[in-house]
N, CA, C and O of each residue as an XYZ file, in Angstrom:
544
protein
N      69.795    123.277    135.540
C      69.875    123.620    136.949
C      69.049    124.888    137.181
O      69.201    125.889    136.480
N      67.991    124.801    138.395
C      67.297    126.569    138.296
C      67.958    127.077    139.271
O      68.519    126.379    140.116
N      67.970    128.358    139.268
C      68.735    129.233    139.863
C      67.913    129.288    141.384
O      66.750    129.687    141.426
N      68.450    128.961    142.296
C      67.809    129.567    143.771
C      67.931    131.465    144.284
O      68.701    132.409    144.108
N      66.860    131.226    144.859
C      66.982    133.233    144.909
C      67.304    133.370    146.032
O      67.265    134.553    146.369
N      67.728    132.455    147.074
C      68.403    132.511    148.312
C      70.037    133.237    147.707
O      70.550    134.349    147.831
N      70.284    132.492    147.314
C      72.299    132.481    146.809
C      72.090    133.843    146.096
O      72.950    134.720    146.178
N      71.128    133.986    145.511
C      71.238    135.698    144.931
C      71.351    136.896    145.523
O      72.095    137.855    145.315
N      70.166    136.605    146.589
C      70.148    137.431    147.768
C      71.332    137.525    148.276
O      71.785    138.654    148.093
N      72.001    136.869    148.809
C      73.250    136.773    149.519
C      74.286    137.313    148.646
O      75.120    138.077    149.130
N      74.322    137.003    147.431
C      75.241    138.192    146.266
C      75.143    139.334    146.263
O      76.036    140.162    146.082
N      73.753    139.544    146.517
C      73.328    141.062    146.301
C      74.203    141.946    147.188
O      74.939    142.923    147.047
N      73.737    141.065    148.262
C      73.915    141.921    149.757
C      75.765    141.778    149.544
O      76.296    142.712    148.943
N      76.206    141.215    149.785
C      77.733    140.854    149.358
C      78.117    142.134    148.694
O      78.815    142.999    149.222
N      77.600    142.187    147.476
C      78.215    143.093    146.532
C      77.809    144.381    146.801
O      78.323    145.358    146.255
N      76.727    144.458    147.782
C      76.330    145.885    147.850
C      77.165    146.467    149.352
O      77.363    147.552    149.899
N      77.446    145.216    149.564
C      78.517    145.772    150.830
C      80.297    145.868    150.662
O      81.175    146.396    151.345
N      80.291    145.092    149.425
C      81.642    145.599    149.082
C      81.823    147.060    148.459
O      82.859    147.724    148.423
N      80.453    147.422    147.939
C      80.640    148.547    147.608
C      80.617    149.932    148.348
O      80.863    151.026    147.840
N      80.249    149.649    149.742
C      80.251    150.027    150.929
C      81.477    150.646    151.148
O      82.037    151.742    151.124
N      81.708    149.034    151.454
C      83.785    149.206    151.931
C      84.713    149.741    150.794
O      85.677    150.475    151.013
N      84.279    149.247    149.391
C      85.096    150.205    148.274
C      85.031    151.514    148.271
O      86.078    152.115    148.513
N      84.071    152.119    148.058
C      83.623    153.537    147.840
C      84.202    154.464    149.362
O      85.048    155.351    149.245
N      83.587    154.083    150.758
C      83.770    154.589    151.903
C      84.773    154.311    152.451
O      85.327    155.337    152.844
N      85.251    153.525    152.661
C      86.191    152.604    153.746
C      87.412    152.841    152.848
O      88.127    153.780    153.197
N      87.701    152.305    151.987
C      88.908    151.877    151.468
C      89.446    152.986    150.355
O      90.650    153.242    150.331
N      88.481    153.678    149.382
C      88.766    154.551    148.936
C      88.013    155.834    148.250
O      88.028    156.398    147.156
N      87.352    155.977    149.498
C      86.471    157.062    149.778
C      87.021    158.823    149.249
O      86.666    159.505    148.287
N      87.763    159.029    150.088
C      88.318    160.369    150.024
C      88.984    160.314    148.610
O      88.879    161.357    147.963
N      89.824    159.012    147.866
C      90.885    159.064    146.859
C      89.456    159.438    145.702
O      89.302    160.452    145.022
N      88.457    158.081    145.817
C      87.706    158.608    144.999
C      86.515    159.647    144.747
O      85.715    159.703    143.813
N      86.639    160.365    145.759
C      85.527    161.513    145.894
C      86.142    163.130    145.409
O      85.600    164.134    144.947
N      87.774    162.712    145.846
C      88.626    163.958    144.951
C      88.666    163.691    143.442
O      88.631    164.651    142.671
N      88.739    162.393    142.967
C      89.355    162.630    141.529
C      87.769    162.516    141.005
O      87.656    162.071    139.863
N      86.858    162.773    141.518
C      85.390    162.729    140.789
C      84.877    164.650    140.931
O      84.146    165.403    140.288
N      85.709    164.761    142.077
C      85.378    166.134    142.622
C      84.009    166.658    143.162
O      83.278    167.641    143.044
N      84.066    165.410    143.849
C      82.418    165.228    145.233
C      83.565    166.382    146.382
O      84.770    166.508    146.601
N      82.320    166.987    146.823
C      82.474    167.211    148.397
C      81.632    166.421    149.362
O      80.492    166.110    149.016
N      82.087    166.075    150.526
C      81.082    165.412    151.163
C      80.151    166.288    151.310
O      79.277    165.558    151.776
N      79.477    167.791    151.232
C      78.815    168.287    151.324
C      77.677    168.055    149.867
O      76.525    168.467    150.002
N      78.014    167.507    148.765
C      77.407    167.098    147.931
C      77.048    165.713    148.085
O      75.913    165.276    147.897
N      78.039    165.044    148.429
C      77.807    163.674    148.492
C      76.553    163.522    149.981
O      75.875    162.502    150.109
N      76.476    164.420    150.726
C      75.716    164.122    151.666
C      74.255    164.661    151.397
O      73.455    164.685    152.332
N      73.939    165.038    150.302
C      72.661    166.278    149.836
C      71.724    165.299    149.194
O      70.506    165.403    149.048
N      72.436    164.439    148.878
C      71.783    163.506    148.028
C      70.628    162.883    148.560
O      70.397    163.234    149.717
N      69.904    162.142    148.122
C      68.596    161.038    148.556
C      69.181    159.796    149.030
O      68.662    158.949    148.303
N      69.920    159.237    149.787
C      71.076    158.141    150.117
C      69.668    157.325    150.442
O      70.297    156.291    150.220
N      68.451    156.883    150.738
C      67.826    155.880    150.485
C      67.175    155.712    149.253
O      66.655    154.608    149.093
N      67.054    156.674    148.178
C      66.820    155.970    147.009
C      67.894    155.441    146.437
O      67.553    154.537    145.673
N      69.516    155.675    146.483
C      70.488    155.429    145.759
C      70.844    153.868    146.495
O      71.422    152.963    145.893
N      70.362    153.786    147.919
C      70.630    152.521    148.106
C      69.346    151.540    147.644
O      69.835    150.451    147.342
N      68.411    151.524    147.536
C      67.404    150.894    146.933
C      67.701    150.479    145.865
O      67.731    149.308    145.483
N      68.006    151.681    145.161
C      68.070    151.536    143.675
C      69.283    150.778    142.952
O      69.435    150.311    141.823
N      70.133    150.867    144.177
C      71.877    149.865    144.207
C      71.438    148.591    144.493
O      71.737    147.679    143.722
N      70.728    148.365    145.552
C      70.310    146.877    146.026
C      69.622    146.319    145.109
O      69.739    145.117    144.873
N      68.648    147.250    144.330
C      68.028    146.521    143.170
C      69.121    145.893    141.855
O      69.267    144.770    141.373
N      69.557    146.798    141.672
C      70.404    146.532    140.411
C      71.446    145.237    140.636
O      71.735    144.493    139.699
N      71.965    145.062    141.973
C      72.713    144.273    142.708
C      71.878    143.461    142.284
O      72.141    142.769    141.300
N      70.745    143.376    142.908
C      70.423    141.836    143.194
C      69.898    141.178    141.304
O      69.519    140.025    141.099
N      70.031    142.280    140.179
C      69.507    141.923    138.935
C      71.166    141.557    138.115
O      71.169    140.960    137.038
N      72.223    141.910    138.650
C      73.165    141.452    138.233
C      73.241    139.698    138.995
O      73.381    138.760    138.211
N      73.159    139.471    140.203
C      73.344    138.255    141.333
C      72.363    137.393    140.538
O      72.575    136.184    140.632
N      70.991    137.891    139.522
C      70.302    136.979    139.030
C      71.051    136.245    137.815
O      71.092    135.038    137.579
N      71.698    137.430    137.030
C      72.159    136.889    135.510
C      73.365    136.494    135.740
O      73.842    136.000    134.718
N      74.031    136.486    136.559
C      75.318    135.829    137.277
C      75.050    134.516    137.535
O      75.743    133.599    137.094
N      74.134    134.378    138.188
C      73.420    132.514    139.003
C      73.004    132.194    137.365
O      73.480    131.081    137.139
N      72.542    132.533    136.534
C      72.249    131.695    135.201
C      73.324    131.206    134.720
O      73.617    130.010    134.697
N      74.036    132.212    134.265
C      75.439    131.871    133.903
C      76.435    130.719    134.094
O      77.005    130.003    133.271
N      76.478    130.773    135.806
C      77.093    129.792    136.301
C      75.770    128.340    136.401
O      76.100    127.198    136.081
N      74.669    128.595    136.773
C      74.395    127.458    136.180
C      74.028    126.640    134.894
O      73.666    125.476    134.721
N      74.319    127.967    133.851
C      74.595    126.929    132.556
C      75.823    126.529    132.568
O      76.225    125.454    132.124
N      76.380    127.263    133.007
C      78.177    126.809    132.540
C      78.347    125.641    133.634
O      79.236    124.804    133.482
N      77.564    125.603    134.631
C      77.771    124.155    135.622
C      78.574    124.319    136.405
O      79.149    123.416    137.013
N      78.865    126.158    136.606
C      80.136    126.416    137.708
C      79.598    126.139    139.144
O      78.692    126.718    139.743
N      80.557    124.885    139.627
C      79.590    123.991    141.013
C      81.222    124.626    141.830
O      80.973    124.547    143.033
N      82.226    125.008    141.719
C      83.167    125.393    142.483
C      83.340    127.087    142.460
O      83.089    127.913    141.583
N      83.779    127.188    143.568
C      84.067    128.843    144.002
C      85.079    129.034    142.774
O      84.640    129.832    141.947
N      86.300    128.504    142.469
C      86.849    128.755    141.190
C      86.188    128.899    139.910
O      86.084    130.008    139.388
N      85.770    127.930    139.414
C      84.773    128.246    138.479
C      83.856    129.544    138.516
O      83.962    130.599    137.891
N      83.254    129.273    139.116
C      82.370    130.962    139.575
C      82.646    131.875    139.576
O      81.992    132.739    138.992
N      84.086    132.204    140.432
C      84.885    133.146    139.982
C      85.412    133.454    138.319
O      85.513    134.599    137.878
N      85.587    132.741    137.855
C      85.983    132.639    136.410
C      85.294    132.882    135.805
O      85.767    133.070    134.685
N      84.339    133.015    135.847
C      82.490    133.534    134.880
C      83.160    134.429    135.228
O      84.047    134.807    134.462
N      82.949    135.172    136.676
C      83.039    136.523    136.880
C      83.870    137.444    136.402
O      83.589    138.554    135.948
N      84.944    136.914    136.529
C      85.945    137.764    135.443
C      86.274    137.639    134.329
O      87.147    138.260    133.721
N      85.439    136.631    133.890
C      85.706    136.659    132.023
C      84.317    137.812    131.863
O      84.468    138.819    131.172
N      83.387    137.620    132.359
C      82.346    138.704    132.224
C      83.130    139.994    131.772
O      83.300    140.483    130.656
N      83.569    140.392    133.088
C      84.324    141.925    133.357
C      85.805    142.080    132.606
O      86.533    143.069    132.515
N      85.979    140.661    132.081
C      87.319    141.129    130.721
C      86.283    141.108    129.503
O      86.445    142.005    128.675
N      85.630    140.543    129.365
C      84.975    140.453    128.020
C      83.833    141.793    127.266
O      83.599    142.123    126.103
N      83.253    142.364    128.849
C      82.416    143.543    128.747
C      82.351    144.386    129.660
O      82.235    145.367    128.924
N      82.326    144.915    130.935
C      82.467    145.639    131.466
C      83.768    146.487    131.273
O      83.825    147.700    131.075
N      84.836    145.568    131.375
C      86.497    145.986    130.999
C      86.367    146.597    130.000
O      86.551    147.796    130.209
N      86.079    146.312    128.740
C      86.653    146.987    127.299
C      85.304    147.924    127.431
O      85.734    149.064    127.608
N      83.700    147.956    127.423
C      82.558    148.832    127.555
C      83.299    149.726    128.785
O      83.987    150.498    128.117
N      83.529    150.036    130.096
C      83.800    151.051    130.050
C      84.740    152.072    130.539
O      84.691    153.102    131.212
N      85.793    151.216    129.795
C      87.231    152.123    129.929
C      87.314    152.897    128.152
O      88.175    153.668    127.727
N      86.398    152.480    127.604
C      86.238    153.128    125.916
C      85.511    154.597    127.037
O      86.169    155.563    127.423
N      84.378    154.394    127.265
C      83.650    155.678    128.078
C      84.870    156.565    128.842
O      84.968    157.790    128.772
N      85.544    155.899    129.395
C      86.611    156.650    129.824
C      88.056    157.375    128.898
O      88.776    158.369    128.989
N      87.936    156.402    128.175
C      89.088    156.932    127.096
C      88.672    158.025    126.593
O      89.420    158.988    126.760
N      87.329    158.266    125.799
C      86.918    159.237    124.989
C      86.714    160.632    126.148
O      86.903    161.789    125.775
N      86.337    160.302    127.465
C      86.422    161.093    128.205
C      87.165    161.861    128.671
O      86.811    162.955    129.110
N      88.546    161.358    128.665
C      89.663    161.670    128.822
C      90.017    161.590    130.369
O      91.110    161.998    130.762
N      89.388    161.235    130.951
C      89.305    160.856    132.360
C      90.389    159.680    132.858
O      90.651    158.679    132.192
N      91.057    160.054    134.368
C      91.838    159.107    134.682
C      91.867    158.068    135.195
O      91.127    157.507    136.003
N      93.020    157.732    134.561
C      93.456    155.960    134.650
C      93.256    155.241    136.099
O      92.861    154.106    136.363
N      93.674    156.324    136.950
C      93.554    155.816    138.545
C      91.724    155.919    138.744
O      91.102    155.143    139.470
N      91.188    156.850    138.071
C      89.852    156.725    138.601
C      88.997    155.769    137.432
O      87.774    155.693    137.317
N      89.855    155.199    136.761
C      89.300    154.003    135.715
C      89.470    153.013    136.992
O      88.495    152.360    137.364
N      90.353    152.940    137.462
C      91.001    151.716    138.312
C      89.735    151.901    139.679
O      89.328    150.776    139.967
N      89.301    152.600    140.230
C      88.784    152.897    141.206
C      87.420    152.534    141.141
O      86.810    151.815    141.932
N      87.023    153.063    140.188
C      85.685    152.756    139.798
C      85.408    151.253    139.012
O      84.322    150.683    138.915
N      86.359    150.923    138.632
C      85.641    149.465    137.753
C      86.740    148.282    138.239
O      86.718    147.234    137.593
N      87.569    148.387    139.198
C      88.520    147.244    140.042
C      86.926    146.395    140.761
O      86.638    145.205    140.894
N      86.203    147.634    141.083
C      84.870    147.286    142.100
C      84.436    146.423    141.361
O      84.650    145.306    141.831
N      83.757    146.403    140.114
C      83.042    145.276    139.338
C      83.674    143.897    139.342
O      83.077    142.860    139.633
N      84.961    144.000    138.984
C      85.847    143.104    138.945
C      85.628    141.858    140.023
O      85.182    140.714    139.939
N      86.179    142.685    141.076
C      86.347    141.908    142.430
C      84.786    141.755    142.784
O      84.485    140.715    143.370
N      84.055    142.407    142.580
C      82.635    141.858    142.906
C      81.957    140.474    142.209
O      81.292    139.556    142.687
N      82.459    140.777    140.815
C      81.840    139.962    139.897
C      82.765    138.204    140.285
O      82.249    137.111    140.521
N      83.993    138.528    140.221
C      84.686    137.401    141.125
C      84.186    136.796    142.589
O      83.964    135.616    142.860
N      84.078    137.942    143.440
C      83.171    137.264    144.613
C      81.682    136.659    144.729
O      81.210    135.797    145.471
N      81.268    137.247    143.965
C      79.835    136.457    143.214
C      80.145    135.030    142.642
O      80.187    133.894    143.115
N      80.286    135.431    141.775
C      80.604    133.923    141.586
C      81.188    132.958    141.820
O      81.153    131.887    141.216
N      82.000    133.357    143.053
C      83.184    132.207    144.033
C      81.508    131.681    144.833
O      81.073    130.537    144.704
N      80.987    132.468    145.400
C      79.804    132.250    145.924
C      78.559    131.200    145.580
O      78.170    130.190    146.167
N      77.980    132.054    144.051
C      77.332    131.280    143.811
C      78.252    129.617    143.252
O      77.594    128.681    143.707
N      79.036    129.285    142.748
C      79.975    128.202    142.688
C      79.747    127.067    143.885
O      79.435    125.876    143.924
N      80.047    128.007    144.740
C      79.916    126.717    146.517
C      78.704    126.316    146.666
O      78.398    125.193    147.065
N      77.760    127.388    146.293
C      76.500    127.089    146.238
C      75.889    126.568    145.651
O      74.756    126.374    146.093
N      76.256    125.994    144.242
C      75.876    125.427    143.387
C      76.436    123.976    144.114
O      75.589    123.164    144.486
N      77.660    123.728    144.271
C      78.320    122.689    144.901
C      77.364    121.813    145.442
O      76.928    120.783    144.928
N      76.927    122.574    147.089
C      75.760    122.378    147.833
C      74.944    121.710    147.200
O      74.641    120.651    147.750
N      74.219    122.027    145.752
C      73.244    121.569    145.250
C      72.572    120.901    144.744
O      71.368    120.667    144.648
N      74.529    120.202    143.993
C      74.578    119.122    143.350
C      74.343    117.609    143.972
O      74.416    116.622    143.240
């Protein structure tokens, strides 16, 4: 099956907008204290290279995600989802809560920062899944 770069695109953007609503919206302030941002730092920054450079990386995860599921033949949003989170139990999960362990850094801001991958990597691939559906 080849991967279409339409359904990627649409991951990208997906995931780069959940990270939107994760980071800002939903737990903005919780996670900007336990990192110990001020918005006066957080606002100093270059915020169009960091989104470029997010949209890029987005859309290079949305690529190796669409392989995945179309080797594995994930043609349902379940399936798809299920790549996604065996991904993020199999390597993201254990790679980098070790970074965090040795860090000594907290559990709530383990949870904050890598729940995002999780649920992204799940919504990706519920996505590409339907889309694959479509294709078949």
């Amino acid at each position: 099956m080849k991967v279409k770069i339409f359904p990627v695109i649409v991951c990208a953007i997906a995931y780069w907008l959940l990270g939107w609503l994760w980071f800002d919206v939903l737990f903005g302030k919780k996670w900007m204290a336990l990192e110990g941002f001020t918005k006066a730092q957080a606002q100093s920054q270059n915020a169009a290279k960091l989104y470029v450079v997010a949209v890029l990386l987005d859309l290079l995860i949305a690529y190796v995600l669409a392989n995945l599921c179309a080797w594995r033949n994930a043609n349902t949003a379940g399936r798809g989802a299920a790549i996604g989170v065996l991904l993020w139990i199999g390597f993201v999960g254990p790679i980098s809560y070790t970074a965090f362990m040795y860090e000594g850094r907290s559990l709530v801001l383990y949870g904050l920062d890598y729940l995002y991958p999780l649920v992204g990597l799940c919504m990706m691939g519920a996505i590409l899944g339907v889309w694959n559906r479509k294709a078949a």
